[in-house]
C-alpha positions as CSV (number, residue, x, y, z in Angstrom):
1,X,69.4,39.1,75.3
2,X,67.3,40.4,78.2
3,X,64.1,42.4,76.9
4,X,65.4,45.5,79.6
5,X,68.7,45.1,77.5
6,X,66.9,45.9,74.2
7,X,64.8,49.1,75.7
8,X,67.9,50.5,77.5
9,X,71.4,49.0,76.0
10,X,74.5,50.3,77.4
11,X,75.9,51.4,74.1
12,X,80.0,50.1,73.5
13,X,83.0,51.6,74.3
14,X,83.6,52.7,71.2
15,X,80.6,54.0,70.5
16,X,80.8,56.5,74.1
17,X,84.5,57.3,72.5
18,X,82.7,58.4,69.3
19,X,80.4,60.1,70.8
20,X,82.5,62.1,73.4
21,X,84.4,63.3,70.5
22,X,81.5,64.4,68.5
23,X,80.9,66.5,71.5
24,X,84.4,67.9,71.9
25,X,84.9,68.7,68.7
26,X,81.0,70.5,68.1
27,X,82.0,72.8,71.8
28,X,85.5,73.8,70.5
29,X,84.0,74.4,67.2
30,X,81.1,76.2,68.9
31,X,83.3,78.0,71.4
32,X,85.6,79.5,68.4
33,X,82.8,80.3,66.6
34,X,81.7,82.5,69.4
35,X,84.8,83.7,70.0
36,X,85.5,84.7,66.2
37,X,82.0,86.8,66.2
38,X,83.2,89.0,69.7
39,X,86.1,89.1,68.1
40,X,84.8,90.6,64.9
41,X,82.9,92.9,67.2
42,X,85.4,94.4,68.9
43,X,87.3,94.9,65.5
44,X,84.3,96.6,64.6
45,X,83.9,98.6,67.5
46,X,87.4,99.8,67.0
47,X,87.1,101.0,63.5
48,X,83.9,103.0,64.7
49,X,85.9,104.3,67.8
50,X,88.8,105.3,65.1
51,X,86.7,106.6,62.2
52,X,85.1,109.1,65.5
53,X,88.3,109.6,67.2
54,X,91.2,109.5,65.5
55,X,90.4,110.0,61.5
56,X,89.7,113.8,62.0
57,X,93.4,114.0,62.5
58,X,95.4,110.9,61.3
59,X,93.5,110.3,58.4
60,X,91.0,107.6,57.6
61,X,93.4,105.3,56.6
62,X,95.8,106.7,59.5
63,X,98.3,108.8,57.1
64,X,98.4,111.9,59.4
65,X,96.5,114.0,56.8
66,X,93.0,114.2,58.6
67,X,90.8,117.0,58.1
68,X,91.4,119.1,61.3
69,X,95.3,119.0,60.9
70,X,95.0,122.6,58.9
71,X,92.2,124.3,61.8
72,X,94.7,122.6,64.4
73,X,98.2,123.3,63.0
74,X,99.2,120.2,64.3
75,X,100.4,117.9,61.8
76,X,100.4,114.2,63.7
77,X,101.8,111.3,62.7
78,X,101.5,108.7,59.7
79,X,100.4,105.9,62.8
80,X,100.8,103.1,59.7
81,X,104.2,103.8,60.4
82,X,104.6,102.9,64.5
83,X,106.1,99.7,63.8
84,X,108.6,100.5,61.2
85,X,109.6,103.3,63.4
86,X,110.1,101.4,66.5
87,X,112.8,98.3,64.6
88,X,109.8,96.2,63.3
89,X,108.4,95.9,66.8
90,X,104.6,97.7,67.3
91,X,104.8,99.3,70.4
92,X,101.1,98.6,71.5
93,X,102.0,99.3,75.6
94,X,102.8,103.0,74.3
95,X,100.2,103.3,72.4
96,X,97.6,102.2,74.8
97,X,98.9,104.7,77.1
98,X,99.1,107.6,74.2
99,X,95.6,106.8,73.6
100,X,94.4,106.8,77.4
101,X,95.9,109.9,77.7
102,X,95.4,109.8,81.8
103,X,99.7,109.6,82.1
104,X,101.7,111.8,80.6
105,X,104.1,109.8,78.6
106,X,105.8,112.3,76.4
107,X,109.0,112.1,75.2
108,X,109.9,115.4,74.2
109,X,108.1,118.7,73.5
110,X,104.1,119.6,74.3
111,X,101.6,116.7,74.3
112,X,98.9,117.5,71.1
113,X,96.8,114.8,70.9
114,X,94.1,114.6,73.5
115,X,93.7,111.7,75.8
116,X,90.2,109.2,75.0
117,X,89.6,107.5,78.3
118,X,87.0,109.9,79.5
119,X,85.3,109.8,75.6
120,X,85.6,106.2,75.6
121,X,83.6,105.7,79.1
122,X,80.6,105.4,77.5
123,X,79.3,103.3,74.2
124,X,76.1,101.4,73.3
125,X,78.0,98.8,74.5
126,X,78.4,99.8,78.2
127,X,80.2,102.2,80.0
128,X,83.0,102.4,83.1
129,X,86.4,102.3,83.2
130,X,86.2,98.4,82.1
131,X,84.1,99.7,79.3
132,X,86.7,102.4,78.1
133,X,90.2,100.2,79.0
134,X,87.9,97.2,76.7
135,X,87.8,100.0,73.5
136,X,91.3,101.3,74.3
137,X,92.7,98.0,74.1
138,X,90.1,97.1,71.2
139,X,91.9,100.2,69.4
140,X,95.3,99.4,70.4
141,X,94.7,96.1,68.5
142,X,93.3,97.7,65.2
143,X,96.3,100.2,64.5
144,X,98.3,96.9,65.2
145,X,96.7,95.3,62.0
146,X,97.0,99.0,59.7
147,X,100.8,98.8,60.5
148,X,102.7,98.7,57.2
149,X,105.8,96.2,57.1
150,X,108.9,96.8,55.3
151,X,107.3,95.1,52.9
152,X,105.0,97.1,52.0
């Protein structure tokens, strides 16, 4: 063996398949990690933006039996209920619009609940339209995961 062979080997094939993996599997591992923790964010984001939004009305768990029904006289929804109501299937394009409130989407009888896309402009996270469609879509996802089943 060469003395420039001992200071700089060229390592085996194996040993650069080994190693390529090791680095594969640390960047997907890394990659979901990050992923999990925006993720988590967002989730948390979305129980802030309901707790401020949408618990004075629906109820901090989402029953419909908030504390401003009574001053309102509006009496809204159970929203834990959206899938069961709709065959099993939660209608999460509807309610991203209900929330947004910028269309009027109603099906019968005078539109109560007000529309969040001008509220949800602005956060500590950011603000703009990307800012408020983000937490819409943030909050479209977290009444997906209160849904009870049939289950239930």
């Amino acid at each position: 063996m060469k003395y420039s062979d001992r200071i700089n080997p060229v390592p085996s094939t194996p040993y650069k398949l080994l190693v390529a993996l090791s680095i594969l599997v640390l960047g997907f591992a890394g990659g979901a990690s990050a992923d999990s923790t925006l993720s988590a964010q967002k989730q948390t984001g979305a129980q802030r933006d309901f707790q401020k939004y949408c618990a004075n009305c629906h109820g901090e768990e989402g029953r419909g039996d908030g504390p401003y029904t009574e001053m309102y006289g509006a009496y809204p929804i159970d929203i834990r209920l959206l899938s069961l109501n709709n065959d099993g299937k939660y209608p999460a394009a509807y309610v991203r619009k209900l929330i947004d409130g910028r269309e009027d989407i109603r099906l019968h009888g005078k539109r109560t609940m007000p529309g969040w896309f001008g509220e949800l402009w602005s956060s500590p996270e950011g603000a703009g339209a990307r800012q408020a469609t983000d937490r819409i879509n943030a909050l479209t996802d977290y009444l997906e995961k209160i849904q009870i089943s049939a289950d239930d």
